[in-house]
ZAMARGU-155039 format. One record per atom (N, C-alpha, C): residue number from 1; residue in three letters; chain; atom name; x negated, y, z. Coordinates in steps of 0.02 Angstrom, whole numbers. Atoms other than C-alpha are relative to their C-alpha. Layout:
BEGIN
REC  num  residuo  cadena  atomo       X       Y       Z
REC  NUM      ALA       A     CA       X       Y       Z
...
END
This chain:
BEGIN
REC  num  residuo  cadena  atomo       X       Y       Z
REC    1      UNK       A      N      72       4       4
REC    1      UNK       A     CA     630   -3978     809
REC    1      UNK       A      C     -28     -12      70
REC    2      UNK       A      N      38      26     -70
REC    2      UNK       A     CA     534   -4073     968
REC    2      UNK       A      C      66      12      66
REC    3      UNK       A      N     -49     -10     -50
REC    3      UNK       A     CA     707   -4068    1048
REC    3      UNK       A      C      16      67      39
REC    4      UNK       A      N       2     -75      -7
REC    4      UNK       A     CA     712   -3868    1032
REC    4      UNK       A      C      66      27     -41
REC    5      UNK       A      N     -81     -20      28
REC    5      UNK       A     CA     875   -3784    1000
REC    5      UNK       A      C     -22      79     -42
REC    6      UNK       A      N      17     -55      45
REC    6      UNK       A     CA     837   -3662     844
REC    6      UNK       A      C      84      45       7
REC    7      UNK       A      N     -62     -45     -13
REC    7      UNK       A     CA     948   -3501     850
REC    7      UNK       A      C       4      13     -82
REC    8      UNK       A      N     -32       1      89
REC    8      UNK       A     CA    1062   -3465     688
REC    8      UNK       A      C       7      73     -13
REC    9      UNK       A      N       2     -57      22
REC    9      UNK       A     CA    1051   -3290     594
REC    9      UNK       A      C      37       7     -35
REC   10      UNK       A      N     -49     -16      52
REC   10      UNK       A     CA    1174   -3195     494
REC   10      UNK       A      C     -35      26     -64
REC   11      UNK       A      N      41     -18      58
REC   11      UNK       A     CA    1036   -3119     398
REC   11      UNK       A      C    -102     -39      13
REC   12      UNK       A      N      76      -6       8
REC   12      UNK       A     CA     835   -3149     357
REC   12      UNK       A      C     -40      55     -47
REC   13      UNK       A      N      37     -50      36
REC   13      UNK       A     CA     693   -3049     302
REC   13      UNK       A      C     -47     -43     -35
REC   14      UNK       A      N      72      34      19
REC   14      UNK       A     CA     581   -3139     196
REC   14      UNK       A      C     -32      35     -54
REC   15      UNK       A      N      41     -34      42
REC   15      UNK       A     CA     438   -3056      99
REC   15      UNK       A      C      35      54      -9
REC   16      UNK       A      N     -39     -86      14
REC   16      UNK       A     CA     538   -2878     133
REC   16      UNK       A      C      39       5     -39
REC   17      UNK       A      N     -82     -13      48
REC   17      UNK       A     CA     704   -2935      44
REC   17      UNK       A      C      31     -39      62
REC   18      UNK       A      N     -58      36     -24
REC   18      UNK       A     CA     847   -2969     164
REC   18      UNK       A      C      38      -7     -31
REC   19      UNK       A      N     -52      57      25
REC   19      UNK       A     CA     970   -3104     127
REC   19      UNK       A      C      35     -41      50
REC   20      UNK       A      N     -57       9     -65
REC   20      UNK       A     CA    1123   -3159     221
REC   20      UNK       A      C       6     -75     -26
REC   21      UNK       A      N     -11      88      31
REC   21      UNK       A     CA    1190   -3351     225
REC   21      UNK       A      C      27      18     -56
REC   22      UNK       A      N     -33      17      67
REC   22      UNK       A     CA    1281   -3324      70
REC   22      UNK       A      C     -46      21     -41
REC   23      UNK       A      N      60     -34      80
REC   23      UNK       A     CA    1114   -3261     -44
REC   23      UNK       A      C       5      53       3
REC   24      UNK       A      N     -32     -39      20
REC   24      UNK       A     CA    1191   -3105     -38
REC   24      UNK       A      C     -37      68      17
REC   25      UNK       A      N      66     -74      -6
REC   25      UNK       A     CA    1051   -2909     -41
REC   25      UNK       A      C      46      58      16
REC   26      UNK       A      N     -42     -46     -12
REC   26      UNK       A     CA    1198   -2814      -2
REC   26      UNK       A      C     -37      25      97
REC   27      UNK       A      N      30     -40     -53
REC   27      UNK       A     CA    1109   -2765     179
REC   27      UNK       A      C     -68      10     -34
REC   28      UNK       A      N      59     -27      31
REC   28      UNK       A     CA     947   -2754      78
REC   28      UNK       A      C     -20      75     -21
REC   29      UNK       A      N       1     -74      34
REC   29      UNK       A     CA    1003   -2624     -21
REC   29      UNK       A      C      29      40      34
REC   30      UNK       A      N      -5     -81     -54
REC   30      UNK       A     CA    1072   -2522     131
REC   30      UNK       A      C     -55      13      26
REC   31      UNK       A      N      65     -23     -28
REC   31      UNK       A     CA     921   -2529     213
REC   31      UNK       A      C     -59      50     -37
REC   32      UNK       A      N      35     -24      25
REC   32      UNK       A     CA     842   -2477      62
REC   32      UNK       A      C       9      79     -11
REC   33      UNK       A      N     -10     -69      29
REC   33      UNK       A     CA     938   -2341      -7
REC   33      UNK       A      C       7      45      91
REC   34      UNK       A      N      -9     -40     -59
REC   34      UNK       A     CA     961   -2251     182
REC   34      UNK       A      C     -54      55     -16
REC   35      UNK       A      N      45     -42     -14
REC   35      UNK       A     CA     799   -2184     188
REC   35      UNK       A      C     -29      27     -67
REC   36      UNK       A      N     -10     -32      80
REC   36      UNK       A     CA     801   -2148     -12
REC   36      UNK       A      C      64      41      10
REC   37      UNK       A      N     -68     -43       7
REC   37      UNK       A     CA     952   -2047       9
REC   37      UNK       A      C     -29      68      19
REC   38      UNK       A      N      28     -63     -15
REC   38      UNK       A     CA     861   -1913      96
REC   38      UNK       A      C     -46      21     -41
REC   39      UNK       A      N      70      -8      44
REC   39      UNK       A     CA     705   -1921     -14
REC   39      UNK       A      C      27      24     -52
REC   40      UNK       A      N     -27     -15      56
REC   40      UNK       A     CA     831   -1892    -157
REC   40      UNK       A      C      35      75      -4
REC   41      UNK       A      N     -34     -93     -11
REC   41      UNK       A     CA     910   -1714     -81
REC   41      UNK       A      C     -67      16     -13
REC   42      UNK       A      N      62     -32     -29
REC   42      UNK       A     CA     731   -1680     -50
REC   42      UNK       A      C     -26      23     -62
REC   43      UNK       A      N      34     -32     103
REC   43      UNK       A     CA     705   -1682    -262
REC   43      UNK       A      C      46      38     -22
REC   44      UNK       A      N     -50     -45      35
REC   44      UNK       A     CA     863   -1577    -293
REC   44      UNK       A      C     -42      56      35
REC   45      UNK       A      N      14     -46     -39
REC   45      UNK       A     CA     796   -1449    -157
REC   45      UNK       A      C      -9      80     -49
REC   46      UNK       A      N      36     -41      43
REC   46      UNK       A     CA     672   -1343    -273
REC   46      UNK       A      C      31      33     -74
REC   47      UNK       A      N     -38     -27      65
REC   47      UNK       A     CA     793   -1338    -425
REC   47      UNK       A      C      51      60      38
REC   48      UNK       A      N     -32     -55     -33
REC   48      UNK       A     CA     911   -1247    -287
REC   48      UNK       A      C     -34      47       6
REC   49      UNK       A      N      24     -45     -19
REC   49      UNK       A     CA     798   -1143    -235
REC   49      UNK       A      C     -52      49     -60
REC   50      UNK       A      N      22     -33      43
REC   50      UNK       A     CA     751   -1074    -404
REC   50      UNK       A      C     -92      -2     -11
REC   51      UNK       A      N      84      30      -4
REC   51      UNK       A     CA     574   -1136    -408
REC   51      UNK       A      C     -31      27     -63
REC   52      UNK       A      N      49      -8      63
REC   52      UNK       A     CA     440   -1068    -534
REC   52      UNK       A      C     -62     -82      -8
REC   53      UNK       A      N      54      36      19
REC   53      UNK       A     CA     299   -1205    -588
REC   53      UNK       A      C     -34       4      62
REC   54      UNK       A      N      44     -14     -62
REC   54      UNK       A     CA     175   -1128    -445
REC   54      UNK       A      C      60     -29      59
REC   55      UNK       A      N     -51      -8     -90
REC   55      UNK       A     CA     316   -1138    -312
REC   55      UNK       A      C      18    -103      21
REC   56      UNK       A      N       6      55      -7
REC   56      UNK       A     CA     353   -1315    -366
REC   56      UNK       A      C     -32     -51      17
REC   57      UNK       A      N      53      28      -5
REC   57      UNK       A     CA     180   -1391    -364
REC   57      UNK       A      C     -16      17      66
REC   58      UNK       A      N      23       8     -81
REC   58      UNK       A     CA     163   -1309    -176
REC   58      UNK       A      C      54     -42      29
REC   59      UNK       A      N     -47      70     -41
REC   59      UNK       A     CA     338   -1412    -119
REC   59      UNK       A      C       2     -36       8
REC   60      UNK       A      N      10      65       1
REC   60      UNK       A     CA     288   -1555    -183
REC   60      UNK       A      C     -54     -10      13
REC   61      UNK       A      N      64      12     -46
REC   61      UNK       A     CA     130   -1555    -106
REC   61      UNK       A      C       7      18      58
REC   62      UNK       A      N     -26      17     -70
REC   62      UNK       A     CA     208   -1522      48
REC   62      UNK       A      C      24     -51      23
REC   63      UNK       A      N     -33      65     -16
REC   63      UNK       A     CA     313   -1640      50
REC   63      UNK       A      C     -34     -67     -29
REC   64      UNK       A      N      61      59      -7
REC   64      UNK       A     CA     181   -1787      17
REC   64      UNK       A      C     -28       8      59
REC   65      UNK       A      N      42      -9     -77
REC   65      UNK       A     CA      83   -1721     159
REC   65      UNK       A      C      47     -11      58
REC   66      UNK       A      N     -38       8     -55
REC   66      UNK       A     CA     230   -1718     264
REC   66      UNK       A      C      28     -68       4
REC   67      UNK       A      N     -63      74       1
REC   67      UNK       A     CA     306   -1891     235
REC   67      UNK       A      C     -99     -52      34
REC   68      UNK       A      N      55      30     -27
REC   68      UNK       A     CA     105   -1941     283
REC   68      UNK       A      C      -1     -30      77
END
């Protein structure tokens, strides 16, 4: 392009889906699930910790506020 040397990528991001030269969402979906992996202990938590109704509704309104 105007005698400009474009650089070559192993991956792209387009519209917040990465895709490698071969088509391929396999880094997509690491990126994705990483920071879902924690969010997902974070919903077992309260069943560990023997949670009543009241106790639940304050955790999970913590944790909204905190991820703010």
């Amino acid at each position: 392009m105007n005698s400009q040397i474009l650089e070559t990528s192993e991956s792209a991001k387009l519209l917040g889906v990465t895709i490698d030269t071969k088509l391929n969402f396999s880094e997509h979906i690491k990126d994705t699930y990483s920071p879902l992996s924690g969010r997902i202990y974070d919903m077992r938590e309260p069943k560990r910790l023997g949670l009543n109704a009241e106790g639940l509704k304050l955790y999970i309104t913590q944790q909204i506020y905190a991820q703010s």
